[in-house]
C-alpha positions in Angstrom: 0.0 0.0 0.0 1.7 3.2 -0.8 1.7 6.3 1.3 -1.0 7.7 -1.5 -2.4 4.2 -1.1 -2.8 5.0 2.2 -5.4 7.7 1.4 -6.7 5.9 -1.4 -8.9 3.2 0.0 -11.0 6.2 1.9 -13.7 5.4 4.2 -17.2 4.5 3.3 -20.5 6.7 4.5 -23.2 5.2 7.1 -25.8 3.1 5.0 -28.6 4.9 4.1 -30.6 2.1 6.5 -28.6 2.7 9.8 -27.9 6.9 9.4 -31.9 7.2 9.2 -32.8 4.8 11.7 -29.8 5.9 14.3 -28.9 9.5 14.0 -31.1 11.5 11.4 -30.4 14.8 10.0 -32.7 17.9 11.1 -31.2 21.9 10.8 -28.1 23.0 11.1 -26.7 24.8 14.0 -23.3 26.6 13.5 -21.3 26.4 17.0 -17.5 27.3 17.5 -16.2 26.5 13.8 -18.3 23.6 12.9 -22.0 23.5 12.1 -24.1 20.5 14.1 -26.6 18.6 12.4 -29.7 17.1 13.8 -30.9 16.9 17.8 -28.4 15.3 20.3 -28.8 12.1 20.6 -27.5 9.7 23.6 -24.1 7.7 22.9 -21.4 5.8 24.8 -19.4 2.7 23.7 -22.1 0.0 24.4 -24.4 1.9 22.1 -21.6 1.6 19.5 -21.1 -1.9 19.7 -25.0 -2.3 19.2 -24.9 -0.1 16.3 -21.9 -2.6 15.1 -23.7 -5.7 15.7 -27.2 -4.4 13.8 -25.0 -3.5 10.9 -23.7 -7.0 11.3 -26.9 -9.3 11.3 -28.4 -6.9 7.6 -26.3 -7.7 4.3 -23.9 -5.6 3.6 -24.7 -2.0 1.8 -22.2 0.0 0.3 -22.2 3.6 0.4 -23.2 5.1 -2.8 -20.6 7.0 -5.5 -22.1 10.2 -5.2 -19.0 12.4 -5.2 -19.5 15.5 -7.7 -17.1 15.8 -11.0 -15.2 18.9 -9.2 -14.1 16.2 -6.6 -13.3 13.2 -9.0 -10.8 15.3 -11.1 -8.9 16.9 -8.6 -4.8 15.6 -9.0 -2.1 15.6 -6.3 -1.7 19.1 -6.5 -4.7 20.5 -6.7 -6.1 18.2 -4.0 -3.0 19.3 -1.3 -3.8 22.9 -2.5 -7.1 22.8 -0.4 -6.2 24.7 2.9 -8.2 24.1 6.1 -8.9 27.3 8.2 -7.8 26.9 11.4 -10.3 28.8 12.7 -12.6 26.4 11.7 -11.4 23.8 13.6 -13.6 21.8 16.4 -13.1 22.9 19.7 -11.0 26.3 18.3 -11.2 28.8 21.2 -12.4 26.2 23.8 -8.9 26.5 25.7 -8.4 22.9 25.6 -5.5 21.3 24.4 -6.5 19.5 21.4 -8.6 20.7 18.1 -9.4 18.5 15.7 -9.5 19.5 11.4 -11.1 17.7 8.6 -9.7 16.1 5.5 -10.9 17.0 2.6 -12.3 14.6 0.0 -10.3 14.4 -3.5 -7.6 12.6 -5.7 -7.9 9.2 -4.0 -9.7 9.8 -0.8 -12.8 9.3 -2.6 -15.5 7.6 -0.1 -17.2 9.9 2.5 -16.7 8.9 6.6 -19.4 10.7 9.2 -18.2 12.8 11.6 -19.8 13.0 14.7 -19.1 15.7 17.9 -19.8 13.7 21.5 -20.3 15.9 24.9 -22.2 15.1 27.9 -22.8 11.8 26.5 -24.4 12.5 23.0 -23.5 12.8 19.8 -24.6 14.9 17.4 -23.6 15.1 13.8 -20.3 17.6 12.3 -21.8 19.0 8.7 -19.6 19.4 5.8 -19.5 23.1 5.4 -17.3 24.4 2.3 -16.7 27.5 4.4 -14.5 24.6 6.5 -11.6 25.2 3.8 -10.1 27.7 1.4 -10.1 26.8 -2.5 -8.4 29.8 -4.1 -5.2 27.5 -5.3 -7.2 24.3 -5.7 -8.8 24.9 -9.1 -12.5 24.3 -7.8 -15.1 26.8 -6.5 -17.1 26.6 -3.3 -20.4 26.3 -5.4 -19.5 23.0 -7.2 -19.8 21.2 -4.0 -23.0 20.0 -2.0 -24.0 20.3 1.1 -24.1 16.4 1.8 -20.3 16.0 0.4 -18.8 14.5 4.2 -15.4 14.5 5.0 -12.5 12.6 4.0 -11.0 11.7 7.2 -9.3 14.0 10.4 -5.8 15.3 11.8 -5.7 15.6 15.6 -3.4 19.2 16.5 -1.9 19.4 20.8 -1.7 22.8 22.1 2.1 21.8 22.1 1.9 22.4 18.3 -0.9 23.7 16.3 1.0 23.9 13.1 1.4 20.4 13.1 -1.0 17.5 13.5 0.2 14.3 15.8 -1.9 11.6 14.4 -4.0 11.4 11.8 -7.6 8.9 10.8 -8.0 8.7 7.2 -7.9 5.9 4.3 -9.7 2.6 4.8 -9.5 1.9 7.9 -6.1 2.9 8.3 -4.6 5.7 10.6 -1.2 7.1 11.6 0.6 8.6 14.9 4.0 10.5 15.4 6.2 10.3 19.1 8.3 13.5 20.2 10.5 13.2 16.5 7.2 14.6 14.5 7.5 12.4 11.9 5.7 9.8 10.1 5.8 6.9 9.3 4.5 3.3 9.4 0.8 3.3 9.8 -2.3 0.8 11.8 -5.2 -0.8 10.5 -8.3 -1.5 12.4 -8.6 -4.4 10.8 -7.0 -6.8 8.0 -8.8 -9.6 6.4 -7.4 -12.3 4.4 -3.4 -10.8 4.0 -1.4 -12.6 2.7 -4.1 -14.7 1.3 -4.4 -15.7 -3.1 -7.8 -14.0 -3.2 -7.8 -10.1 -3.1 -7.8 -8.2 0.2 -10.7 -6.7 1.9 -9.9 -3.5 3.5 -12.9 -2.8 5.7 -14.0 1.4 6.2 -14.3 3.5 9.1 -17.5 4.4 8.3 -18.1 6.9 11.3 -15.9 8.7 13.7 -17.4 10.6 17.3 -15.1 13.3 18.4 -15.6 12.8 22.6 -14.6 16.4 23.9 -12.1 16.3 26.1 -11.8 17.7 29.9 -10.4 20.9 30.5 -6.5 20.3 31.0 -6.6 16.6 30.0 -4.5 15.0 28.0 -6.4 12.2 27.2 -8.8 12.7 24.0 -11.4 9.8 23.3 -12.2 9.0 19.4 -14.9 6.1 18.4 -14.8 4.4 15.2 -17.7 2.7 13.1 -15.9 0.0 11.2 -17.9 -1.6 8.1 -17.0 -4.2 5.2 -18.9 -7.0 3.5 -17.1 -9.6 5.9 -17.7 -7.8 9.3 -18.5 -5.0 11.4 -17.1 -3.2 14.5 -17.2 -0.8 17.1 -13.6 0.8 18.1 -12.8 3.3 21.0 -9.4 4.7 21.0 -8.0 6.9 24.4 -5.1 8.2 22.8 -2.3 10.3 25.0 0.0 12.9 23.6 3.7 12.6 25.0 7.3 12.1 23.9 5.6 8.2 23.3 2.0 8.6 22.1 -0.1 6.3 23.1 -3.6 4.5 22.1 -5.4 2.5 24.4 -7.7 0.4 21.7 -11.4 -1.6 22.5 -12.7 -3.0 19.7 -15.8 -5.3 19.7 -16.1 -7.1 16.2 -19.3 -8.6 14.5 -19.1 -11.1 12.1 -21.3 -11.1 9.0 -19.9 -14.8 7.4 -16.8 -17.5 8.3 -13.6 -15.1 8.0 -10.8 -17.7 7.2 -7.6 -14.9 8.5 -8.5 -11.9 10.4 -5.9 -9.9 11.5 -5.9 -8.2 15.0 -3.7 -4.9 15.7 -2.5 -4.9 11.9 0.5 -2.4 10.9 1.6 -1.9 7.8 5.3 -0.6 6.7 7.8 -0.6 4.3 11.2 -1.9 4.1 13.0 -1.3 0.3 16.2 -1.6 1.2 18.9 -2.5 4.0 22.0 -4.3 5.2 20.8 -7.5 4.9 19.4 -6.3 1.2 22.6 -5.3 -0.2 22.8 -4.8 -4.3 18.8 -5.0 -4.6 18.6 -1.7 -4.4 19.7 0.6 -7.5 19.4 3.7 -4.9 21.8 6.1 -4.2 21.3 5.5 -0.3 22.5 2.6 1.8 19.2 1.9 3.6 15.3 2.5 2.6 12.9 1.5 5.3 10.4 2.9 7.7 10.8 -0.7 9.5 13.6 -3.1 9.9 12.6 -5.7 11.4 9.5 -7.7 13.7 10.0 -8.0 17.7 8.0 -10.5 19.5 7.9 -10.9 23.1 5.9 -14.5 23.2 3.5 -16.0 25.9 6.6 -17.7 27.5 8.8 -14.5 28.1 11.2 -15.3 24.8 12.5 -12.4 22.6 12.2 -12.3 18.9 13.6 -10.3 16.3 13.5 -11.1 12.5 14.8 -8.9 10.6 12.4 -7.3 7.2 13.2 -8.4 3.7 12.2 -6.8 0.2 11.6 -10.8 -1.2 11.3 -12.0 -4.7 7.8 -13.5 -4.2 5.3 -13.2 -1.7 6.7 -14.2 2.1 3.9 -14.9 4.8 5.3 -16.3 8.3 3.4 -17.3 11.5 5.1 -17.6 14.4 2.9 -19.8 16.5 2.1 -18.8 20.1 -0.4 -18.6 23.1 -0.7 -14.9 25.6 1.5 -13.4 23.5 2.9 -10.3 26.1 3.9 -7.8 22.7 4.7 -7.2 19.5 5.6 -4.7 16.8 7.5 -2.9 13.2 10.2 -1.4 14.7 12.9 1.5 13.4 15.9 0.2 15.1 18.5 1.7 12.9 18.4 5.5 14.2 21.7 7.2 12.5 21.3 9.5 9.4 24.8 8.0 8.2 22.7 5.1 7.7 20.5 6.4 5.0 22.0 9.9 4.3 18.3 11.1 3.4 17.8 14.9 4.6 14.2 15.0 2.9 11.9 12.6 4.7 14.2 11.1 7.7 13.8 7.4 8.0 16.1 7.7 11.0 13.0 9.6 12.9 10.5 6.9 11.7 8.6 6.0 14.8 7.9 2.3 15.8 4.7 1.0 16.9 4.5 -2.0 19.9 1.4 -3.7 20.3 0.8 -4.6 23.8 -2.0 -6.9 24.2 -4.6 -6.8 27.2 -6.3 -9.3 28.7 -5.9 -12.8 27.3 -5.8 -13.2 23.7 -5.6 -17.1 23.8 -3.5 -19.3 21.2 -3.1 -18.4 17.8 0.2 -16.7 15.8 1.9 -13.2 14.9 2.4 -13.3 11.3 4.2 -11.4 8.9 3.4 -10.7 5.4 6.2 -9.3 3.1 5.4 -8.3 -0.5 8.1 -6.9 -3.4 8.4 -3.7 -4.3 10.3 -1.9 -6.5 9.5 1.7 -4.8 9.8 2.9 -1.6 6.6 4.3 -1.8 4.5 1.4 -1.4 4.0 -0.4 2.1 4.8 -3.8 1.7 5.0 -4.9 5.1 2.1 -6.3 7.3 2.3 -7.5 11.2 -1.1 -8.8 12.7 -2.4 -11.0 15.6 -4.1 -14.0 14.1 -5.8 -15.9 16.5 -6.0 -19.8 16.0 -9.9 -20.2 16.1 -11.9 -18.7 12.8 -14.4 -16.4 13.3 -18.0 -17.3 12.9 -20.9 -15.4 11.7 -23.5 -14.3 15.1 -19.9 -14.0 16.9 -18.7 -11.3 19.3 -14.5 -10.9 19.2 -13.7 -8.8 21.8 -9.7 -7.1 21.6 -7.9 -4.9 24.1 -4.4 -3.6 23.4 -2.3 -0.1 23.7 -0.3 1.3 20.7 3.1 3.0 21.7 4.3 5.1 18.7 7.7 5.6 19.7 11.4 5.4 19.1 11.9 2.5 21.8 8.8 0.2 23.1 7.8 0.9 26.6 9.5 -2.5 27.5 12.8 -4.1 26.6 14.5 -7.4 26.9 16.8 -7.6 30.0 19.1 -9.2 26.9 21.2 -8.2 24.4 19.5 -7.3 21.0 20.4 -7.5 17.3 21.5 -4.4 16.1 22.4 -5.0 12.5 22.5 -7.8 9.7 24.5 -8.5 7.1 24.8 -10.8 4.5 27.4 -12.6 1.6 29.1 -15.5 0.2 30.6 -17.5 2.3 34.0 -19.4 2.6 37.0 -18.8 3.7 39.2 -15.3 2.9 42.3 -16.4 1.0 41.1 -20.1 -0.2 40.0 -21.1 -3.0 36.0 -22.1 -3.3 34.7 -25.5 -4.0 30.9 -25.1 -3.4 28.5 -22.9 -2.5 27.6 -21.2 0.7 26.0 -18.0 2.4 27.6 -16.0 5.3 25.3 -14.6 7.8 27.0 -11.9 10.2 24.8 -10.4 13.1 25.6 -7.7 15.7 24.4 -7.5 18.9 24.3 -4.9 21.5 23.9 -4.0 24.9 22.9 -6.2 28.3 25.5 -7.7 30.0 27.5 -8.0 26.6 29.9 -5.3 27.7 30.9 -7.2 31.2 32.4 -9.9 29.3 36.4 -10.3 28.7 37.8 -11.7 25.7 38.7 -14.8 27.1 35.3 -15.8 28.1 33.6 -18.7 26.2 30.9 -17.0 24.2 29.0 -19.2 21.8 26.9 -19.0 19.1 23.6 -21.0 19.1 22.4 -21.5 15.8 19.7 -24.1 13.9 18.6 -24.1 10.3 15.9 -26.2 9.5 17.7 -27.7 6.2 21.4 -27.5 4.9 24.8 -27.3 7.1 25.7 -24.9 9.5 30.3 -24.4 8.7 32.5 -21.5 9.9 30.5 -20.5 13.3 32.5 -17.8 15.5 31.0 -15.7 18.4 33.7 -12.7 19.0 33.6 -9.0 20.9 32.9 -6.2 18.3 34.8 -3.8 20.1 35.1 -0.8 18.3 30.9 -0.8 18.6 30.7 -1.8 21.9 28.8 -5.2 21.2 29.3 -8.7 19.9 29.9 -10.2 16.5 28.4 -13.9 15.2 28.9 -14.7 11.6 27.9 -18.1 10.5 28.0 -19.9 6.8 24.9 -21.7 5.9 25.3 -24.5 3.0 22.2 -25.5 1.1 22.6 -29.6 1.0 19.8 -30.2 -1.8 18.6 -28.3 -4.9 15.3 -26.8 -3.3 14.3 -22.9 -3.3 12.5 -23.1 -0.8 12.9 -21.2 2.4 15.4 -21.9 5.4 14.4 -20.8 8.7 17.4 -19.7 10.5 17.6 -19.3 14.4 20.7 -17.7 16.5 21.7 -16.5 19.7 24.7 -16.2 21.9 25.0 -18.2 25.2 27.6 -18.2 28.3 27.8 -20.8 30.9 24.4 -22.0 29.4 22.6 -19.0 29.5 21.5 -16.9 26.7 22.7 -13.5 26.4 20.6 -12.1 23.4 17.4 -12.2 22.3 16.6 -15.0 19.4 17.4 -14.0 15.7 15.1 -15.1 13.6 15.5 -14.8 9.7 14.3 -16.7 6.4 16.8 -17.5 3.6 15.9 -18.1 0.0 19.0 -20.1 -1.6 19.1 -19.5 -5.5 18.4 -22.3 -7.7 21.6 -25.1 -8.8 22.5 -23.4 -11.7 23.2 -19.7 -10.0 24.8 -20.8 -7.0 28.0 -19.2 -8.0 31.1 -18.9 -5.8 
């Protein structure tokens, strides 16, 4: 999905059915920068979960293409030309510390999403109001537009910054958060179904948002979400806090319409194009291209995980099986500029996302899904929760988790962990080759690493689930402060299919690093060159 692609699967209106028969339109009332629609009418989470599961037991109804020519033309340009006043923003003047302003529809954000205002628990609905936005560089007028347009999606502004927005709900069901850096970067999902799969995708729509106003000097700002797609519908609250790590404290209540055979819980979605491990795929000037590098699990029995991303020649989807699981999450390890020597859009400030589970979320498996790309443009990265048991139609799934957008997650193995990966032919400097092999070196850094002396027995622990392990060496990396392994794997058969490769270093029996996990494709016979 590519950061345009982001925008581009939009969010789908209310059925014509549940608006009428939930929250009808009556006059306008104009209040504080936004116009209100309708009477107020009472809300709170278990009303949205009934709305959810209504919507769930009727077919599916998708919204209508309505959306005036004006809209449907608009290009890149012309679309980002469209400024929002900021005086039109909800809760402008209020003296609290967060305002929210509305996307407008265009180029590829071309389904409509409700937006609803909630105080005093009830809601009542935000009108489209051209007013909202200035159009003198966009190439359209005012007048081309209806009254009934809706919005494309919202930016959330702290009173830290109102110049520029912290998080962002807009595209599919998809939505995107900074920490203290500002920047961008990988984005969340509500919801993915069937990734990874042979059949196409279905990206389900935030159909509806309710803006909860939040307390005078409070930090905390409550959103709701009305999730909708032909397989299932849902009812989402997110608390989300502003701070150096911003959070999001997720419920989401899910109503099946049909069997779902993979749903994917807590989905983000990143891109890695190139890196150390990826060396000579890349025809880029810059060593490294990712807004991820790599997957960390922390599993129901307390083990550390880290598999580094690939850019593969085909389609890659791995589960790693577990039960409880206490975290996971894309992560941005690699945090030096000299890494990627970009000055315009800063991988080294991409944030990383940790999902922490709540509550219980029973057996089931983490699984990756990495597509090729040929342009760092287009997210080819998905991590998701996919729990063992398929859903049913009549069903109520039930999830709990927190989102950390941040540079480090909130919690760290008491171990060393992998800091880079690299990747060659094998064999041995000076001699001459006979046969084909592929040297693996991995870096590892921090824990108790540093305590050790030369002359200590470090060793590597390493398993591949075909060929023969040759050449293993465990040895300090001192000029980086950390530890060296490098390892030669030799294919023993002519399959292309993947090896699973697992490493860690041990004294006296214990481990000192978290687990490396990684997935080598070996070339076919015939271009196994060395």
């Amino acid at each position: 999905m590519s950061r345009r692609g982001f925008l581009k699967q939009g969010a789908a209106a209310l059925s014509v059915a549940a608006a009428e028969a939930w929250l009808p339109a009556l006059a306008a009332e104009t209040r504080l920068g936004v116009r209100r629609l309708g009477a107020p009418q009472p809300f709170d989470y278990a009303r949205l979960k009934g709305v959810a599961r209504t919507l769930a037991a009727a077919p599916y109804r998708p919204a209508p293409d309505r959306l005036p020519a004006a809209i449907t033309r608009l290009d890149w340009d012309h679309w980002e030309a469209i400024r929002y006043r900021e005086e039109r923003s909800l809760w402008a003047g209020e003296g609290l510390r967060y305002q929210i302003r509305f996307a407008h529809l265009g180029f590829s954000v071309l389904k409509p999403v409700r937006m609803y205002a909630v105080e005093s628990g009830e809601a009542r609905e935000i009108a489209y109001d051209p007013g909202m936005w200035d159009y003198s560089d966009a190439g359209i007028s005012p007048r081309e537009l209806p009254a009934s347009l809706g919005f494309g999606g919202f930016r959330i502004f702290f009173h830290t910054d109102w110049i520029r927005d912290c998080a962002v709900f807009q595209g599919a069901s998809y939505f995107r958060a900074v920490d203290g850096e500002m920047q961008y970067g990988m984005s969340q999902r509500g919801l993915a179904l069937g990734t990874g799969l042979p059949e196409r995708e279905e990206f389900p729509d935030f159909i509806a948002f309710y803006l909860e106003r939040p307390q005078q000097d409070s930090s905390l700002l409550t959103v709701y979400g009305l999730l909708d797609s032909p397989s299932v519908s849902g009812a989402y609250r997110f608390i989300i806090t502003v701070a150096d790590t911003l959070t999001m404290d997720v419920d989401a209540a899910l109503y099946p319409r049909k069997p779902i055979e993979r749903i994917g819980i807590a989905p983000g979605t990143s891109m890695f194009f190139a890196g150390k491990s990826e060396k000579g795929l890349s025809e880029d000037w810059r060593p490294e291209i990712h807004d991820s590098d790599g997957l960390q699990i922390w599993n129901g029995t307390g083990e550390w995980l880290w598999r580094p991303l690939v850019n593969p020649n085909v389609v890659r989807v791995n589960s790693f099986v577990d039960e409880s699981p206490r975290g996971f999450g894309l992560m941005q390890r690699e945090r030096s500029f000299a890494a990627y020597q970009d000055d315009s859009v800063f991988y080294e400030k991409r944030p990383s996302v940790w999902v922490e589970p709540r509550g219980n979320w029973g057996r089931g498996a983490v699984m990756l899904v990495e597509i090729p790309t040929r342009d760092e443009t287009l997210d080819n990265v998905v991590a998701f929760w996919n729990p063992a048991t398929q859903p049913e139609r009549g069903e109520e799934l039930l999830y709990a988790y927190r989102l950390s957008w941040c540079r480090d997650p909130p919690v760290r193995p008491p171990l060393a962990t992998t800091g880079a990966t690299r990747t060659g032919i094998g064999g041995v400097l000076g001699q001459q080759r006979t046969y084909f092999s592929w040297r693996f070196v991995v870096d590892f850094f921090g824990g108790d690493l540093q305590m050790l002396t030369d002359a200590d027995r470090v060793v590597p622990v390493i398993s591949a689930s075909r060929g023969r392990i040759e050449i293993a060496s465990a040895r300090p990396l001192r000029p980086l402060a950390g530890w060296r392994a490098m390892f030669d794997l030799v294919p023993t058969d002519s399959s292309t299919e993947p090896i699973d490769l697992r490493l860690y270093l041990s004294f006296d029996g214990q481990p000192l690093t978290e687990t490396w996990i990684y997935q080598y494709t070996p070339p076919p016979p015939a271009e196994r060159r060395f």
